[in-house]
C-alpha positions as CSV (number, residue, x, y, z in Angstrom):
1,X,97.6,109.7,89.6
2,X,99.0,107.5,91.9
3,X,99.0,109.8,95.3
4,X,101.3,109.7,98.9
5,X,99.2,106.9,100.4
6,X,99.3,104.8,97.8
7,X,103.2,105.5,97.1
8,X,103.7,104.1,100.7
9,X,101.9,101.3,100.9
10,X,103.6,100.0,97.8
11,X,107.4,101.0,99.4
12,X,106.0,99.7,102.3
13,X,105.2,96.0,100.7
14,X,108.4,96.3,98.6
15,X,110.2,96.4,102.5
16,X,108.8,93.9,104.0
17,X,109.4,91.5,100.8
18,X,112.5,92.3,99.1
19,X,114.8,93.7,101.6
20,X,118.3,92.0,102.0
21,X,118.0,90.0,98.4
22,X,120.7,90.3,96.1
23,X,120.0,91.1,92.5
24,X,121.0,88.6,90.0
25,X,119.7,89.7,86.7
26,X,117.6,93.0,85.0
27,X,115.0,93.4,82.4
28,X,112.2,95.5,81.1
29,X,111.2,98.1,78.7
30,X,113.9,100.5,80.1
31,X,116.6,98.2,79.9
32,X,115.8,97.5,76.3
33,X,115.7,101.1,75.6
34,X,118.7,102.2,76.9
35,X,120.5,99.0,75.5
36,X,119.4,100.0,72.2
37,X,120.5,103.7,72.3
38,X,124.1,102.7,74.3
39,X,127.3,102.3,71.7
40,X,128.4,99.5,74.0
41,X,125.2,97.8,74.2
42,X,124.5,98.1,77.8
43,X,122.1,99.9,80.0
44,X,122.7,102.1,83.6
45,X,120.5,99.1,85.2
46,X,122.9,96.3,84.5
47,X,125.0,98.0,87.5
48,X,122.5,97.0,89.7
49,X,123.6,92.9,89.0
50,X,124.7,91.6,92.2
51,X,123.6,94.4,94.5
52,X,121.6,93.9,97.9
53,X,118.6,95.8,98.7
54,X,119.3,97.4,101.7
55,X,116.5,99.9,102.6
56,X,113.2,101.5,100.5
57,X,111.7,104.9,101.3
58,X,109.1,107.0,99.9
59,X,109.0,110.8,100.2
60,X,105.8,111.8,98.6
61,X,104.9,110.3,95.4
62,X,108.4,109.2,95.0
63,X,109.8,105.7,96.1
64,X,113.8,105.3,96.5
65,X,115.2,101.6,96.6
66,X,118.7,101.7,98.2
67,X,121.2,99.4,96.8
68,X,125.2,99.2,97.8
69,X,127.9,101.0,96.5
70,X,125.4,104.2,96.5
71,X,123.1,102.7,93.8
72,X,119.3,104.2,94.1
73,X,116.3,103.2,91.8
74,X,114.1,105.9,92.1
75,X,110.3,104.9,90.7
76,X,107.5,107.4,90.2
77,X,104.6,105.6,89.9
78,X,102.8,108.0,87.1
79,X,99.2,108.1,87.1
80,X,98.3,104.5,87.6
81,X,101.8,102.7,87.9
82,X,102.0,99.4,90.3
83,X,104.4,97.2,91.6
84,X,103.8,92.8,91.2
85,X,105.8,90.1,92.9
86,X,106.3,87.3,90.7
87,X,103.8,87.6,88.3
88,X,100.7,88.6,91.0
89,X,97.5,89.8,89.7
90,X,97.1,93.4,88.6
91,X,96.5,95.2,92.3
92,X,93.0,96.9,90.9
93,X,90.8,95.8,87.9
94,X,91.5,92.6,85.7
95,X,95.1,91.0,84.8
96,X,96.2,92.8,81.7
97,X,99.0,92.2,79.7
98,X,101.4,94.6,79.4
99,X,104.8,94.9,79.2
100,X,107.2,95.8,82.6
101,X,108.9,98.7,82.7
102,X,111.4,97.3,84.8
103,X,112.4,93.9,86.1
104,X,114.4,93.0,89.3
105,X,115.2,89.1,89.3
106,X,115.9,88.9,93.0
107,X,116.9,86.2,95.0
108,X,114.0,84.2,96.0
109,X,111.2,87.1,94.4
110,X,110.5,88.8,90.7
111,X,109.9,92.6,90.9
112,X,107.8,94.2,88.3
113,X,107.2,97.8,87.9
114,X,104.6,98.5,85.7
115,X,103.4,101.8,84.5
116,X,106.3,103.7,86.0
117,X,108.9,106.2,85.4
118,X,112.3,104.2,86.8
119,X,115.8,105.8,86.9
120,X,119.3,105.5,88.3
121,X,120.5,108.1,91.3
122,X,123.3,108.7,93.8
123,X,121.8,107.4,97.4
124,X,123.3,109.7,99.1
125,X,121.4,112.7,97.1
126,X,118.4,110.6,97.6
127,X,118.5,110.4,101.2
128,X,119.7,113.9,101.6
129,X,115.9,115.3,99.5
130,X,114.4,112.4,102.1
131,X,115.7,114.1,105.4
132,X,114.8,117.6,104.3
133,X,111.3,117.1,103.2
134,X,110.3,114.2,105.3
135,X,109.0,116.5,107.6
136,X,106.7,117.9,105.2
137,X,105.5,114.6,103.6
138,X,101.8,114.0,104.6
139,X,102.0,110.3,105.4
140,X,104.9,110.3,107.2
141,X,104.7,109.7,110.9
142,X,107.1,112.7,111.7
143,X,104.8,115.2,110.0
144,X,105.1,118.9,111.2
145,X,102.1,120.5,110.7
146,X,103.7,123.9,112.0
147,X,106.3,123.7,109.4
148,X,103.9,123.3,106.6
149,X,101.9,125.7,107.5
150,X,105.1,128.2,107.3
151,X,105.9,126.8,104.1
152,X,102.3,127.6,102.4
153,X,102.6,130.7,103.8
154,X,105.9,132.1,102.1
155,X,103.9,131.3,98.6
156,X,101.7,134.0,99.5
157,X,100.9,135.1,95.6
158,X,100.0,131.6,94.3
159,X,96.9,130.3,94.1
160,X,96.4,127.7,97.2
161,X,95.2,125.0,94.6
162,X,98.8,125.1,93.4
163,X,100.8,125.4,96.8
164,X,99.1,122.2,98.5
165,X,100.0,120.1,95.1
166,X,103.3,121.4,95.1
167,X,105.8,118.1,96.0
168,X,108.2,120.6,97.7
169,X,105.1,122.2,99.5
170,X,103.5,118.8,100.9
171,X,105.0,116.2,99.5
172,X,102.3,113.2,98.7
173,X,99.2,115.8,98.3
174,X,97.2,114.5,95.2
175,X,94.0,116.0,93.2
176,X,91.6,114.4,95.3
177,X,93.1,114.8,98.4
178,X,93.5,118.3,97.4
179,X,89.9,118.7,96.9
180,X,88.8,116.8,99.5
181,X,91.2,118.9,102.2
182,X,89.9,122.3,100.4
183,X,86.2,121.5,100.7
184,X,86.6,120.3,104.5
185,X,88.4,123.4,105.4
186,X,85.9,125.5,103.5
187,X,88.6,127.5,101.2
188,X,87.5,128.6,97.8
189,X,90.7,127.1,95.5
190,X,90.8,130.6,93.7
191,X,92.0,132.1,96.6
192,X,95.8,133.5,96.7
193,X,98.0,132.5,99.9
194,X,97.8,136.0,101.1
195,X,94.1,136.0,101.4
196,X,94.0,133.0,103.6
197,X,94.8,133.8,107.4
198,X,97.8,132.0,109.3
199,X,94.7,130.3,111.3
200,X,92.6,129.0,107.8
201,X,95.8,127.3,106.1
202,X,96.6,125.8,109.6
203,X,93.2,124.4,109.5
204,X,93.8,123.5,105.9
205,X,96.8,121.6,106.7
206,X,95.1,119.6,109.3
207,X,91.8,118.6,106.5
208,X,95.3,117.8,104.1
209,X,96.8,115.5,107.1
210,X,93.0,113.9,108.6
211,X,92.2,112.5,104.4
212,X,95.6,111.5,104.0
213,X,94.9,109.0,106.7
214,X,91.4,107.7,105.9
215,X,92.8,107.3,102.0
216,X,95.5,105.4,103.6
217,X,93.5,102.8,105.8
218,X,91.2,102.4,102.8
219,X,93.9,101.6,100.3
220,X,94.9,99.7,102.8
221,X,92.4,97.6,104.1
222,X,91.0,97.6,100.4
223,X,88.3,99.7,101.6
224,X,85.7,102.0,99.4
225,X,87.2,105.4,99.3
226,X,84.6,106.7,97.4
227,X,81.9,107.0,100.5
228,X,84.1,109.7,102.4
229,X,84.3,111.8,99.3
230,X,82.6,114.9,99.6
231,X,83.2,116.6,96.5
232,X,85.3,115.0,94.4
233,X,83.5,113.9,91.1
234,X,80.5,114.9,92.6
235,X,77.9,117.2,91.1
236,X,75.8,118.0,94.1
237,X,77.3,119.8,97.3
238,X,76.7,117.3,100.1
239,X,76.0,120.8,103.1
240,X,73.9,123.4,100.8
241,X,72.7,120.8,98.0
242,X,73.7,123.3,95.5
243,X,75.5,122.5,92.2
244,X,79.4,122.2,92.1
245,X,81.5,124.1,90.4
246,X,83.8,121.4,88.0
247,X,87.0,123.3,86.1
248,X,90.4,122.8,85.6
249,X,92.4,126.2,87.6
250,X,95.7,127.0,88.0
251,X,99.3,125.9,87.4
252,X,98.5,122.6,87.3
253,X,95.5,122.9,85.2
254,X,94.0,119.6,87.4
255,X,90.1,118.5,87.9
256,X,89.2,120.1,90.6
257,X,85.3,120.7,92.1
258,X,84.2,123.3,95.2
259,X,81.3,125.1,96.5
260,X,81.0,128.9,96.4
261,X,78.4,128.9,98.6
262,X,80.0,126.6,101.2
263,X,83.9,127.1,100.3
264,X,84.1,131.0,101.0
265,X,87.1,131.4,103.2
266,X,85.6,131.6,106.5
267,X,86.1,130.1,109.6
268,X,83.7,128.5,112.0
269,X,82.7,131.5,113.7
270,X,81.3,133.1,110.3
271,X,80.3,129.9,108.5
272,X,79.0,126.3,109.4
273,X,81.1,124.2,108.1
274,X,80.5,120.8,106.9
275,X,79.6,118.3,109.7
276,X,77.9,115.2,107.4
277,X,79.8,112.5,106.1
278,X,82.5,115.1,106.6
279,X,85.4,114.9,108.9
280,X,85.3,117.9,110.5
281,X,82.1,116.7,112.4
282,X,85.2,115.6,115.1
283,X,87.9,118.0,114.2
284,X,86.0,120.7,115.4
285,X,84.0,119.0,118.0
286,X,84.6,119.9,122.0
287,X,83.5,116.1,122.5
288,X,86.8,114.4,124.5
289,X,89.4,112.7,122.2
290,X,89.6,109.7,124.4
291,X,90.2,106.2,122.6
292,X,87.5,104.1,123.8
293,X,87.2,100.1,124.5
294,X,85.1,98.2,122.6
295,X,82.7,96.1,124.5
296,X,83.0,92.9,122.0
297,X,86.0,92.5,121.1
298,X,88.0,94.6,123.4
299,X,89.9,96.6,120.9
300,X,91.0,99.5,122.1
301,X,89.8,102.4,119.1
302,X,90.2,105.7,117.9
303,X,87.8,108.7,119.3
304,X,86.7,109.5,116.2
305,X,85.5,106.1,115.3
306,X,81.5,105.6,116.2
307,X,82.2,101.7,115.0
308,X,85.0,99.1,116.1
309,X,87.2,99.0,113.7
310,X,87.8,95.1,113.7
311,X,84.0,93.6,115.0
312,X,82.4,96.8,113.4
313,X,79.9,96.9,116.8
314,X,78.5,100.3,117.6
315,X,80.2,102.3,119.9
316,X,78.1,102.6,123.7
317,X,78.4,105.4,125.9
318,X,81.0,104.8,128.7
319,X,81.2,106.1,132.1
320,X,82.3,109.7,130.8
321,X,79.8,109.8,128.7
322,X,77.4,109.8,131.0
323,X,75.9,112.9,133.1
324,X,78.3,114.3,135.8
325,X,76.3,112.7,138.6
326,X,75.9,109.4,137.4
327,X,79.8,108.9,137.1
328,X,82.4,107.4,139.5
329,X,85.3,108.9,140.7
330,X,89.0,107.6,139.6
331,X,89.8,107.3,143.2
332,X,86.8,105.4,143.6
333,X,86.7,103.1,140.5
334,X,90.4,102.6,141.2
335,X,89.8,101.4,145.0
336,X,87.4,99.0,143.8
337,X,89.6,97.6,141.6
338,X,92.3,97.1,144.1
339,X,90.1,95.3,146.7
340,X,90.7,91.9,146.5
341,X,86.9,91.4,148.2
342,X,85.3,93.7,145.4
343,X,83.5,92.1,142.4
344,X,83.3,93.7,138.6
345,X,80.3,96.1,138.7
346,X,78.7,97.4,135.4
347,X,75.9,100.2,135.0
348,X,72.8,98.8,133.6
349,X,68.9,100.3,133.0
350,X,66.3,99.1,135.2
351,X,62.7,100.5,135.7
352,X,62.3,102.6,138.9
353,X,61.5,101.1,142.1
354,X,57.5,99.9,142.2
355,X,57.2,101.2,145.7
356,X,58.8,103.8,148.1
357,X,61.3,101.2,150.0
358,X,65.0,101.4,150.3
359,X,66.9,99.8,147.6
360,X,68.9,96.3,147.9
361,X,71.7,96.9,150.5
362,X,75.3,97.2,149.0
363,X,78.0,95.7,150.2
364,X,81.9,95.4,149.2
365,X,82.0,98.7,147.3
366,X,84.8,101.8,148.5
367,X,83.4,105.1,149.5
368,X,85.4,108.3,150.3
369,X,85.6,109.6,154.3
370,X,82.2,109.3,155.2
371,X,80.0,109.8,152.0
372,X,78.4,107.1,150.6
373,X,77.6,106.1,146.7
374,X,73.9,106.3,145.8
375,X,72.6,103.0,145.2
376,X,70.3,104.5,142.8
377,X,70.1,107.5,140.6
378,X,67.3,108.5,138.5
379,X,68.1,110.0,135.1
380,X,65.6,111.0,132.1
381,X,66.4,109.2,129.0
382,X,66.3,111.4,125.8
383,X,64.7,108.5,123.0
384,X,62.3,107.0,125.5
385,X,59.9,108.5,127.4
386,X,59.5,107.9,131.3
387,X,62.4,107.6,133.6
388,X,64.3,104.5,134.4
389,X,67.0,104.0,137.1
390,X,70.7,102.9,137.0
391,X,71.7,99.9,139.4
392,X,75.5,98.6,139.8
393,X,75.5,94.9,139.5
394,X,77.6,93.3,141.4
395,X,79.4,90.0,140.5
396,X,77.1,87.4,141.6
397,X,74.4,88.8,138.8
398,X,74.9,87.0,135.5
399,X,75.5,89.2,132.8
400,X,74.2,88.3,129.5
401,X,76.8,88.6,126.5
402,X,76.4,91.7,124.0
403,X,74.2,90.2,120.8
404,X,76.2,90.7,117.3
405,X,76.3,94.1,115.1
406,X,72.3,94.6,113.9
407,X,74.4,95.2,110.6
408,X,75.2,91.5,110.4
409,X,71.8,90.3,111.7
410,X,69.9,92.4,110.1
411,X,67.8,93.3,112.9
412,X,66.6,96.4,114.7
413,X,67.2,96.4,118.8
414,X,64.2,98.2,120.7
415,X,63.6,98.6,124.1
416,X,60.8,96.1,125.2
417,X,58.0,97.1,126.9
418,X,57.7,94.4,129.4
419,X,60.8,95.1,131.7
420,X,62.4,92.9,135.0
421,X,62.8,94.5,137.8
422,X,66.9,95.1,137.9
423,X,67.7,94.9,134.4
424,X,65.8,96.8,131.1
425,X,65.3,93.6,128.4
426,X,66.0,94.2,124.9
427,X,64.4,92.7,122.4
428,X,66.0,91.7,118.4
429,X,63.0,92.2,115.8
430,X,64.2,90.1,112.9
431,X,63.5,92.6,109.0
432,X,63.0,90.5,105.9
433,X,65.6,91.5,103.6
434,X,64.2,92.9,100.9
435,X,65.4,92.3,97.0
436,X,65.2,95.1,94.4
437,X,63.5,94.7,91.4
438,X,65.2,94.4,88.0
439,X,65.2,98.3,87.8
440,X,64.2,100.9,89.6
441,X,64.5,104.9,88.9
442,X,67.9,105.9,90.3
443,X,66.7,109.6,91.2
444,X,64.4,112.0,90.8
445,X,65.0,112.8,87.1
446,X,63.4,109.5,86.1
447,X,66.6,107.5,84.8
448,X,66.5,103.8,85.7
449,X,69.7,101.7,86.6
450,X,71.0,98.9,85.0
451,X,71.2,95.9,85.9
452,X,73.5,93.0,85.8
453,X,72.3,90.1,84.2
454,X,74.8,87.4,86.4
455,X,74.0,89.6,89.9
456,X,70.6,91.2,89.2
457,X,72.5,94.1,90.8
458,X,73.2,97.3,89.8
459,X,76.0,97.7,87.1
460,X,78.8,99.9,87.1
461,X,78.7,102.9,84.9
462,X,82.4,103.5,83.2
463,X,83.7,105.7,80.3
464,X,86.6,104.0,78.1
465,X,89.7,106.2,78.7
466,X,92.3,104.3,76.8
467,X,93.5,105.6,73.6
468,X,91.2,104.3,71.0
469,X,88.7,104.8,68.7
470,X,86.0,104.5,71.5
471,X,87.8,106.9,74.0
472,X,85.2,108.4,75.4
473,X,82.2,106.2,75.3
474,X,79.9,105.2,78.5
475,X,79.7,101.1,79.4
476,X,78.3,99.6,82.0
477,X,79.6,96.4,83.8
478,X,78.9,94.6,86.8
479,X,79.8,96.3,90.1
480,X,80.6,93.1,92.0
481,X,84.0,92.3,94.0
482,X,86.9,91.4,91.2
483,X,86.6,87.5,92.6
484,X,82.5,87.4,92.0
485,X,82.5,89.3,88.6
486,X,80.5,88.3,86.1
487,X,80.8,89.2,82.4
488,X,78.0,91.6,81.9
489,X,78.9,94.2,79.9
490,X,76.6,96.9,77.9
491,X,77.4,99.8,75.9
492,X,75.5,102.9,77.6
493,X,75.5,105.5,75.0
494,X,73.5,103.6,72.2
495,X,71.0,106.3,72.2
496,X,73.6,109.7,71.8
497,X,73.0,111.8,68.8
498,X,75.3,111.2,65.5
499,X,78.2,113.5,64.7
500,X,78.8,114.5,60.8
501,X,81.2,111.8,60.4
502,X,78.3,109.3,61.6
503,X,79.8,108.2,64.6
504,X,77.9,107.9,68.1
505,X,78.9,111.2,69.8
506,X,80.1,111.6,72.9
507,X,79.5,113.5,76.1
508,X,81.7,116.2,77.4
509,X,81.6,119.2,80.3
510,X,81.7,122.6,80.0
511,X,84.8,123.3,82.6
512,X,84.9,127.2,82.2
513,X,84.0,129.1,85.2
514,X,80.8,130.9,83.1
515,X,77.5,130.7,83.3
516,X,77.2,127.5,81.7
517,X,79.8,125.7,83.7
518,X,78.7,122.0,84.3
519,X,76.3,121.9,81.8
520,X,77.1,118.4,79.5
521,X,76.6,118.7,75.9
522,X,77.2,116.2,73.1
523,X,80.7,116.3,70.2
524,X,82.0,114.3,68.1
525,X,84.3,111.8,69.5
526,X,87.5,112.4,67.5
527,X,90.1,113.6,68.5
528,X,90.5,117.5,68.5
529,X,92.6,117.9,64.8
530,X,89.8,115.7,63.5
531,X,86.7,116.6,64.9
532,X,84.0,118.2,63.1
533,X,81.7,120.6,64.4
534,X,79.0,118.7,66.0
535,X,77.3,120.5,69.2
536,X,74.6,119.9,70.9
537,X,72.9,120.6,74.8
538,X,72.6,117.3,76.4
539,X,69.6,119.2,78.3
540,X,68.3,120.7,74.9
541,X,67.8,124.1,76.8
């Protein structure tokens, strides 16, 4: 299911590229339809024939294209439904071939919509559901998290699996989001509204609004999702270890995966709540939500990112990061600036004075009535042993540029042990890259990984889920970026048990909340009217 983020990028694009062209001719799967049903052999489309685009909006999972003469196209993009300019590649996986649903011939672009549900409303209706719920949408700049929280609230005898995937609820909330948000707030999804405090679906709302935005940047930036998922398609709980409960719950009847051991309605007094690879490690921090400067590239970043977001350097500790007596005073810092004799000063390591004399005089440098700055101030570091003292440079010292990420170089940065007087050296200790074998066991329980044969690298493992007589089956292919795919491919289920019809079975869950939820077992792979009865434990216990 294509979720909120996704809906807006794609509204977003068609903004930016289509608005203000006329439309000069229609086409698609739709229009055919609706030609062929219609007495006079036309279709609601043809109206839109000499239209202007004048404005796109998205309101959840729904995207409204404005024409004139109160004329809205209102697309729902389905489970996996896209939108190409003039013939463009497929925006994930290869190029297929299929058919459009809908065509706009615009001016100087081609509009496809493929894998959508398209129809004709009045605008003004349209923009009157868009101003009532835009509030509620959770990409929308103008969210209003005290308002949402109001609404869950009012559904206090549904189950809160149900009320966050509710479009009128919070409009753009999808399954993984859902499960996501759920996991990070620590809320069982059995739970009813009314056994949730105001204060837990608050908290819930903000988890809902923090993975909006990281699904957003990665869509965006075309970005692995995958690696801040916590629970989703998981099996393993990434806080306890313990195994995840998989079932399909409530109204919905949707995929969804929690903890009962982590997930038990509690809030951070009673339970610890997940800090790794989790995004509540900063929600519910008390470390200051400053935006920082990065010391590269100058880009000014969020608090909550520990790497620049553009020259991916590591963040270093500023001034306020440092302990209360080695900082500087605004009124000081700010006076220094200001003095047209003052010279850029920077904090730097050096080892303690050798002997017991004075440190280098100071010039040029503001003080406040009649204290005066240390010159040097002693501090114990916490990764290396022994104490090392902090000097101001001033501007006639040379300062060396700051090297490139160790993730690029492939280095590790160390503290050397031979040191200058005024400045602690670091030394770059180049690693040999190492190359993985052919295969390798992929965990504990012996299985090895499969390989590529174009990348020696390990291969993507897939299940067919079209509608065929191999729906169902596990492949691997290669894992590789769509431009440096190679054509590996190799069927991954060779070994399965035969059913009674002599077909290669296939592997299914049990999704029941019983004692044998989780467990994978082996069927017959036809469909359900057709199936014989075929069972086996894929564990054999």
């Amino acid at each position: 299911m294509v979720e909120g983020p996704g809906c807006k990028l794609k509204g977003e694009n068609l903004r930016r590229r289509a608005r203000g062209q006329k439309v000069e001719a229609v086409s698609g799967t739709a229009v055919e339809k609706r030609v062929k049903a219609a007495v006079n052999g036309s279709s609601p489309f043809d109206v839109l024939v000499g239209m202007k685009l004048m404005d796109v909006n998205t309101l959840g999972k729904e995207l409204f294209a404005h024409f004139e003469d109160d004329a809205c196209l209102r697309v729902h993009f389905l489970m996996a439904g896209s939108v190409r300019f003039n013939k463009e590649p497929h925006e994930f996986g290869r190029s297929k071939t299929e058919n459009p649903v809908l065509v706009l011939k615009l001016t100087k672009d081609e509009v496809y919509f493929l894998g959508t549900s398209v129809e004709l409303r009045s605008s003004a209706d349209c923009l009157q559901k868009y101003t009532e719920l835009i509030d509620l949408d959770i990409c929308s700049p103008t969210f209003d998290a005290k308002r949402a929280t109001r609404t869950i609230m009012e559904h206090s005898e549904r189950l809160i699996c149900d009320v966050i995937l509710d479009q009128l609820v919070l409009p753009g909330v999808g399954n993984i989001i859902k499960n996501e948000a759920l996991f990070n707030a620590g809320i069982n999804p059995n739970s009813r509204v009314s056994e949730l405090s105001q204060e837990l679906v608050s908290l819930l709302v903000k988890m809902n609004r923090d993975f909006t935005m990281i699904f957003y940047k990665c869509r965006k930036e075309g970005k692995n999702l995958h690696k801040f998922m916590n629970v989703y398609k998981k099996g393993k709980c990434v806080e306890c270890g313990g195994q995840l409960i998989k079932c399909k719950i409530g109204e919905y009847d949707r995929l969804t995966f929690f903890c009962q051991a982590c997930q038990t309605n509690t809030l951070k007094s009673c339970k610890k709540f997940p800090t790794k690879n989790s995004l509540l490690g900063w929600v519910l921090s008390s470390n200051d939500q400053v935006p920082w400067i990065c010391s590269v590239c100058t880009l000014e970043n969020k608090p909550a990112n520990s790497k620049c977001m553009v020259c991916l350097t590591a963040r270093t500790p500023s001034l306020s990061d440092l302990p209360h007596h080695l900082t500087i005073s605004d009124h000081t810092l700010e006076s220094s600036l200001e003095s047209p004799n003052s010279s850029s000063q920077f904090l730097v390591p050096s080892t303690p004075p050798s002997s017991s004399s004075s440190a280098t005089p100071r010039s040029n440098f503001p003080t406040q009535g009649d204290k005066r700055l240390l010159d040097t101030v002693e501090e114990t570091s916490r990764s290396v042993k022994g104490k090392y003292t902090f000097r101001r440079l001033t501007g006639s010292q040379e300062i060396k540029a700051s090297p490139a990420p160790s993730h690029k170089q492939n280095s590790m940065i160390f503290p050397s042990a031979t040191r200058s007087e005024n400045q602690l050296r670091v030394d770059v200790m180049k690693l040999p890259k190492v190359t993985p074998p052919n295969t390798r066991p992929a965990d504990n329980s012996g299985k090895t990984q499969v390989f590529c044969s174009g990348h020696k690298a390990a291969a993507r493992r897939c299940r067919v889920v079209k509608e065929n007589e191999n729906r169902g089956r596990i492949f691997y292919t290669c894992n590789m970026p769509m431009k440096t795919k190679c054509q590996f491919f190799m069927w991954g289920d060779l070994h399965h048990p035969l059913c009674h019809h002599g077909k290669i079975s296939i592997i299914r869950t049990v999704l029941k909340q019983t004692d044998n939820n989780g467990r994978d077992f082996y069927c017959c792979p036809l469909p359900k009217s057709k199936q014989c009865d075929f069972f086996q434990w894929l564990d054999n216990k």
